[in-house]
N, C-alpha and C positions, 0 to 999 in steps of 0.2 A: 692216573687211575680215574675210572671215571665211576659213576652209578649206573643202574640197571640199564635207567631212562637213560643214557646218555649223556647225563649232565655232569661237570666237571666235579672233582669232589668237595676242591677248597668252593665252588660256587651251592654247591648243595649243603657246604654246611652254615652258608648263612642264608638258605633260604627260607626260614624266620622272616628274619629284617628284610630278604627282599621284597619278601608278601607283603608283608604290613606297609611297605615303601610305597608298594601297588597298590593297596586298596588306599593308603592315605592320598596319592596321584589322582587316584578315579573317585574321589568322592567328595568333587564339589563340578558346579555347573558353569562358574562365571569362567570367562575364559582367562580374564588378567590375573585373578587367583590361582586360577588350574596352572598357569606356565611360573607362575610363585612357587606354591606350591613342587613342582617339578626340577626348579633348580634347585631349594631347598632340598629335598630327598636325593638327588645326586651328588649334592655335593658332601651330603652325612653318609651315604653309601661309599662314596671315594674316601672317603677322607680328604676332599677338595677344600682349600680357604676358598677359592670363588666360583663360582658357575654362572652361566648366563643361558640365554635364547634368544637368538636371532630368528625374528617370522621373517619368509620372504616375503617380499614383496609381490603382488599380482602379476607385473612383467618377468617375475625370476631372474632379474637383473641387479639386485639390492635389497637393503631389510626396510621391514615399513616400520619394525616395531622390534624391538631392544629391552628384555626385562633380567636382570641381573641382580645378583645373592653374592654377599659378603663383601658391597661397597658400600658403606656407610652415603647418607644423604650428601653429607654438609661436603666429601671428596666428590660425588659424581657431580655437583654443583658447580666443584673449581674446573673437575674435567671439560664440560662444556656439552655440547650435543653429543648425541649418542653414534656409534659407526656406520656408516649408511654401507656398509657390504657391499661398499664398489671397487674397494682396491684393500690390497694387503692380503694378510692370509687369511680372514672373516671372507673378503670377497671370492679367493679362491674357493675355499669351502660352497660357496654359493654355486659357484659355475659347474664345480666339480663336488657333488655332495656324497663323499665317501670319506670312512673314518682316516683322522690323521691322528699320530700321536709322536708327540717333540720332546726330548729332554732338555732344551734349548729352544725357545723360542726366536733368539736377536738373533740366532747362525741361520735359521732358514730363509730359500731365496725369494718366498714368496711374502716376507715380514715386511712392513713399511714403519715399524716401531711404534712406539706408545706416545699418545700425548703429552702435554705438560700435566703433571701433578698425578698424572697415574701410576699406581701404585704397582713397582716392580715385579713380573713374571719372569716362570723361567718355562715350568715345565708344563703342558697344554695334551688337550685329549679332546679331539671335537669330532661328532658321528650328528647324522640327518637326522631329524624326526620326520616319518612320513606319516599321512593320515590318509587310508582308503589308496593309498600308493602311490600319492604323490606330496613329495618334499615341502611340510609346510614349515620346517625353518631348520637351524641346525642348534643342539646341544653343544654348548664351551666349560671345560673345566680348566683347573688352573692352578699352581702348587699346593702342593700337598700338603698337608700339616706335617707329615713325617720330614719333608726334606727330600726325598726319594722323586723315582720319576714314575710315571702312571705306567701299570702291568698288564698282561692278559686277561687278568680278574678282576680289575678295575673295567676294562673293557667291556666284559662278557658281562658285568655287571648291568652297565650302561645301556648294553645295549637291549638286556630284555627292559630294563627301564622305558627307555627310546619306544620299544614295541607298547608296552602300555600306553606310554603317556600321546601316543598317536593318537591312541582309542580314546584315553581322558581328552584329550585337544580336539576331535573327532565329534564327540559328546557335545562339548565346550560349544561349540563353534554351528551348531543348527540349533541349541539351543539359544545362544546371540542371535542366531536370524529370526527365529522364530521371534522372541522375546522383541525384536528390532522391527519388523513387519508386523505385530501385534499396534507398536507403537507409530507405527507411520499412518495405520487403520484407523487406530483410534482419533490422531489430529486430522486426516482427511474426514471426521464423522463432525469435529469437533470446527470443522471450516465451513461444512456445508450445514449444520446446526445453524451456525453464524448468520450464512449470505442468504438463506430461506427464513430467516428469523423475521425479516418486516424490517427490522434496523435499521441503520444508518450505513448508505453504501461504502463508506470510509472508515467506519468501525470495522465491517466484516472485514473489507482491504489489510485490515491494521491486523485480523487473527489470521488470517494465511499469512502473513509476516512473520508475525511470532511465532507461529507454529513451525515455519518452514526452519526459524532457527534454532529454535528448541530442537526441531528432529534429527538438525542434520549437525548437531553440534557446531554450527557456526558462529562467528564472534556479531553477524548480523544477519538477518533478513529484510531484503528488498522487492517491493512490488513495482514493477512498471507497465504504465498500459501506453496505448499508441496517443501521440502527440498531434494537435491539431495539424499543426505545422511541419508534421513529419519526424520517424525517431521513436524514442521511448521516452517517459516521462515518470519522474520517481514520483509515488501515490503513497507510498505507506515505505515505513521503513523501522524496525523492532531492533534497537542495540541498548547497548547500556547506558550509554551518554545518549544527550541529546544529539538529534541530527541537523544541521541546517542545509543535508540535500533534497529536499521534500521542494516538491514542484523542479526539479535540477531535467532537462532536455538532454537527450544522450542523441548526436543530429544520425542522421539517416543514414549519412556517407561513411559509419564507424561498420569496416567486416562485420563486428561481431554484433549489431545488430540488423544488419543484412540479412545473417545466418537467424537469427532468433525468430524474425516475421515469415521468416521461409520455412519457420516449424522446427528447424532445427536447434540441438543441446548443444551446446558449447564448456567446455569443461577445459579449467588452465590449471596449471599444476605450479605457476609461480608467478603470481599478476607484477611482482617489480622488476622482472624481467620479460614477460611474455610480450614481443611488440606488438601483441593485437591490441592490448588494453591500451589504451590512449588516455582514460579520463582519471586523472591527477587522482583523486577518489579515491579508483580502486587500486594504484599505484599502492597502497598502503595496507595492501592484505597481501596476503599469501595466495594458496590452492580457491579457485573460486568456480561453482558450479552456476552454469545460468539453463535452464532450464524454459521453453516454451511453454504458453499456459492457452493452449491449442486442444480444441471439441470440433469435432465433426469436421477437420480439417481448417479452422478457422484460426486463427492467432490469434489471440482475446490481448493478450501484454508476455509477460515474463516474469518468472521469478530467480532472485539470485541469491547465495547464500556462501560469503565470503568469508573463509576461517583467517586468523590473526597469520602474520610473518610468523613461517620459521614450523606451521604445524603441518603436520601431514597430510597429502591428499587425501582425495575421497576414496574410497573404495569401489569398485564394478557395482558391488549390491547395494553400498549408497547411493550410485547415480540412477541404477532401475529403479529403486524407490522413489527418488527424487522425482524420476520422471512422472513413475505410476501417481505419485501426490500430485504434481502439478494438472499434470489430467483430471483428476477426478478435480481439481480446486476449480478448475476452468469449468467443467459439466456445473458443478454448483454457481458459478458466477454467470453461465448463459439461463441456466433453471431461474434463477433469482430475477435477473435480468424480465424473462418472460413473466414472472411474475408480477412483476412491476409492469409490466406494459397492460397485461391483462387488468390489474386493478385500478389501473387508469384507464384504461379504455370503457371499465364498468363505470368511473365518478364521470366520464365525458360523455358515457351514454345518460347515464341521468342528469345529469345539465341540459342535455338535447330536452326532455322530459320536461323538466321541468321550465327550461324556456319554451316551451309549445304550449304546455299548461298557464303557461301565463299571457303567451297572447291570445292562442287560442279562447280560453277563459276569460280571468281577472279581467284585460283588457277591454276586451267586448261587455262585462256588466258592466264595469266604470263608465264606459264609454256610453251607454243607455240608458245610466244613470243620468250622464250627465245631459242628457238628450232630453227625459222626464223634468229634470230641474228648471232647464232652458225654458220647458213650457209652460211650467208654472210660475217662471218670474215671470212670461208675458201674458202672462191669465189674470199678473195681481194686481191692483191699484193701488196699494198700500207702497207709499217707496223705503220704509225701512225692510221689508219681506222682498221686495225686489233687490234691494242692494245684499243684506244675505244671502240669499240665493246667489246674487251672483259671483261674491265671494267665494260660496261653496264651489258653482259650477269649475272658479280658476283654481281653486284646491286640488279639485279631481284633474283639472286637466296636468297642473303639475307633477301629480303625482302619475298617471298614466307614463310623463315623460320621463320620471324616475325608474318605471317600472320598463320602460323601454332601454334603456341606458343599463338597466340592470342583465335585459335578453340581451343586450350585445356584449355586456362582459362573458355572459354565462358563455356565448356562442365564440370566446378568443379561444387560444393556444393551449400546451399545457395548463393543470391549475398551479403547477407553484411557479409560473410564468408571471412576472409583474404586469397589470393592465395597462396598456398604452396612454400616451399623450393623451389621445385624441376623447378616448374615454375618460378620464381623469379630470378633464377639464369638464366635459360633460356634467359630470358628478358634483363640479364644485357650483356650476351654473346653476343648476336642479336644486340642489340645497339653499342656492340666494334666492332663488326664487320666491319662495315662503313667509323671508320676512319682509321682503321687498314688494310683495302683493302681486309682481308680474313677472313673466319669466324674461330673463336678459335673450337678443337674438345671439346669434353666431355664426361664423365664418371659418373656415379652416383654409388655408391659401397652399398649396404643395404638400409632400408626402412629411407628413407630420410624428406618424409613428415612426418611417423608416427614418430619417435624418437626426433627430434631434437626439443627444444623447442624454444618458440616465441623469446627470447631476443637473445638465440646464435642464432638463423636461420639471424634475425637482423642484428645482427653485421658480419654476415660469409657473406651475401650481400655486407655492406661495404666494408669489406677486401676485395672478388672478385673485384669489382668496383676500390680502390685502385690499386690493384695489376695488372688490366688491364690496367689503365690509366697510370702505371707507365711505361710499356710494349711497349705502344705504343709511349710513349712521349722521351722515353731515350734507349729504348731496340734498336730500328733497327729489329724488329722479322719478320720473314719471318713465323713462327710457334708458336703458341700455343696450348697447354694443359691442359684443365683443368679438376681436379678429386673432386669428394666432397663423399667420403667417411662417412660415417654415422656407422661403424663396427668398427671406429679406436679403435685403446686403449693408454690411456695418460700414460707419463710416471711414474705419481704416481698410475697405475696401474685400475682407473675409465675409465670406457668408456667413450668416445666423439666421436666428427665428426673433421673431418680432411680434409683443404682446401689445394689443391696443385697446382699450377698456374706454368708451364713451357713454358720457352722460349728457342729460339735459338738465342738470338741476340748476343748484345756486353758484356754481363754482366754488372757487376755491376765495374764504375773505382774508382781504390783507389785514395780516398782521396774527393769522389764525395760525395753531399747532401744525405743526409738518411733521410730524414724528411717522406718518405712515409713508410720507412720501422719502424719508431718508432710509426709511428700513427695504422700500424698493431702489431705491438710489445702489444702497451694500450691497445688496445681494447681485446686483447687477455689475456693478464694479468688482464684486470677488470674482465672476466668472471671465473677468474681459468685457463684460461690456457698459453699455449707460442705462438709466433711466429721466424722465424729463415730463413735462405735462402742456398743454397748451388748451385751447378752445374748443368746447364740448360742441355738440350734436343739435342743442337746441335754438330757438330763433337768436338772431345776430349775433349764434355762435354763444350762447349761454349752455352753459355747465361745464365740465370738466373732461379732457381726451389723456390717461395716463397713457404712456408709451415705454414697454422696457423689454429692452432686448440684447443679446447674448450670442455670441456663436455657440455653434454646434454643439 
């Protein structure tokens, strides 16, 4: 017998409880709640001890995700992983999503039986959930509290249930994208904040990292950009332990960075099996996204974001995301990038400035100065006003040479470029000068910036420095010379560069400290090479010639 509507009558008399079932179904938003919630009320509306939900999977080939009612924690624990809906009668259900209903579970032929420690079934009742009409997983029920086997009315229950809980799951599930592209919005705002911030290029690197792993739920985020040498090169990397793959070369000849420089996503669904992955590393994650971080058709590096062994891929709408974030994180890393070139190219335009301003200028009054001075020490007859003056006039001309030394630094490389050799000595030459009363000459012998490397350039600084102050403090020099040779050849037969510092003073007297000539002795000996001193510059070879020199 039915009612007016249609509806059965044992179903209409508890359509009470079914309503309330339905609005308790539809009246939450989160999606992992809403399918709680859902086996919950089916399984109080059956009279079911268990129920579950199987989501398909995006390929409808298996379940992504598994949320079940009336298995205590501490047994799904011993169970082990959850059913991946590839085989058995879960998987059947999958290929074939129409209701079944079994008084016997272990006699059907499409059973593959239960795991260890799972808790005995007998009698089972499983119908589709669609959403907008198409299957997004399947309802499982499971003995009854009666003891009996599932009815018509258990069915017919379920199934306007099922029709709901579409619509609740329907709900669910744009509000997760919504909610989830809010959040992808927000770290793409929160990256490009960063890399137009003036910062530090490596800091920014370090927030697309953590961002990318925060959004994508991954157990890390990695950035890589292209390698000198060819390949990709780990630059930042956001996990919870430290990492010691920071600076790690991924070489050129690896597919899957082939594919990445060629703009393309690369997406693995199991890195300890997948044989594209090669590097030991990633061997130790599971599903791992890599993604290009590609503007205007350029390849900037890559981002990667590897979840733990054992957790589930990405999803299709994670990986558009993924992509859409890495896009915009690149448009912010070329935007930053211009920026930085722009505010260098504004401090190199005013260096241009102000080195013009200074020879232009400065140089020309100094230099007219000293022209006026010149004439009045020969106008005076007084010789302590002439030796003043002419003091002063070597003042000025020193310092013109400082301020010359200074327009060729201005006029080098980048500014957070270190100044060269060749200038560096310059500087140290220009500062003896002063207390020395004259300026030492100089020589430069071969390509002096390009050859010599940063730690001997270093230390052949030092030594000059040494070997001038020793010059001034003990020599008596009326003369110096100094050579910096970059074409030497040492005497075990390697090329270096070769400092030689000549005076005309008193030499060196027996029996006097040598404490300056041992500290150029070390320093020369820590790099490979020697230092040694022999017969200065002035008549029958009076004063002092140090000599120290180093490979490359």
């Amino acid at each position: 017998m039915s009612t007016p509507q249609g509806m059965p009558t044992e179903l209409a008399a508890q359509l009470p409880q079914l309503l309330e079932a339905m609005r308790s179904v539809g009246s939450g938003l989160e999606l992992h709640t809403t399918l709680d919630r859902i086996c919950g009320t089916a399984a109080e509306l059956t009279g079911a001890r268990y129920a579950a939900i199987g989501v398909v999977d995006e390929d409808g080939d298996g379940l992504a995700d598994f949320v079940h009612h009336g298995v205590d924690e501490a047994t799904a624990r011993r169970i082990g992983r959850p059913p991946d809906g590839r085989r058995g009668l879960l998987g059947a259900l999958v290929r074939d999503p129409e209701p079944v209903r079994l008084t016997e579970v272990t006699a059907d032929p499409r059973s593959c039986g239960f795991p260890t420690h799972h808790p005995p079934m007998r009698t089972f009742l499983g119908l589709p959930v669609r959403v907008q009409g198409e299957v997004f997983g399947n309802l499982y029920l499971a003995e009854k509290h009666s003891g009996g086997p599932f009815d018509d009315h258990d069915l017919n229950m379920v199934r306007v249930l099922a029709a709901e809980a579409g619509i609740a799951v329907g709900n669910a599930r744009l509000y997760e994208a919504a909610q989830q592209r809010e959040r992808w919005i927000d770290g793409s705002v929160a990256v490009t904040t960063a890399l137009l911030s003036g910062g530090d290029a490596d800091d920014a690197l370090q927030v697309v990292a953590e961002q990318a792993r925060r959004l994508s739920g991954s157990a890390a985020g990695i950035v890589l950009l292209p390698a000198d040498e060819g390949g990709l090169e780990i630059v930042a990397v956001a996990a919870d332990e430290p990492s010691d793959a920071l600076g790690t070369v991924v070489p050129p000849d690896s597919g899957i960075v082939a594919e990445l420089l060629d703009g393309q996503a690369v997406f693995v669904e199991d890195a300890s099996t997948d044989p594209r992955v090669t590097n030991g590393l990633a061997r130790g994650y599971g599903p791992i996204m890599m993604v290009p971080l590609e503007s205007d058709g350029r390849v900037l590096g890559s981002l990667v974001t590897p979840r733990a062994r054992g957790e589930r891929p990405f999803s299709r709408a994670e990986r558009g995301l993924a992509v859409q974030f890495a896009s915009q994180a690149a448009l912010a890393l070329k935007m930053a990038q211009t920026q930085r070139d722009r505010e260098r190219l504004a401090v190199y335009e005013d260096r241009d400035r102000i080195a013009r301003d200074l020879h232009d200028l400065v140089i020309q009054r100094l230099f007219a100065t000293g022209m006026m001075l010149e004439s009045a020490q020969r106008g005076s007859a007084v010789p302590e006003v002439r030796g003043g003056v002419g003091k002063a006039v070597d003042a000025l001309d020193t310092t013109i040479q400082e301020i010359r030394t200074a327009i060729f630094a201005l006029q080098q490389g980048p500014a957070e470029a270190p100044a060269g050799l060749r200038t560096r000595v310059l500087r140290e030459i220009n500062m003896a000068a002063v207390p020395l009363g004259f300026k030492p000459s100089y020589r430069f012998v071969g390509p002096v910036d390009g050859v010599v490397g940063d730690l001997t350039g270093k230390n052949l600084v030092a030594a000059l420095r040494e070997a001038l102050s020793n010059a001034f403090r003990h020599a008596g020099a009326s003369r110096i010379d100094v050579v910096v040779d970059a074409t030497a050849t040492l005497p075990d037969g390697r090329p270096g560069v070769r400092l030689s510092v000549a005076d005309d003073g008193v030499g060196i007297p027996e029996g006097g400290r040598r404490s300056g000539l041992g500290n150029l002795r070390r320093r020369a000996e820590s790099l490979g090479g020697d230092s040694g001193h022999g017969p200065g510059i002035g008549p029958d070879g009076g004063g002092t010639t140090i000599v120290w020199q180093a490979p490359h």
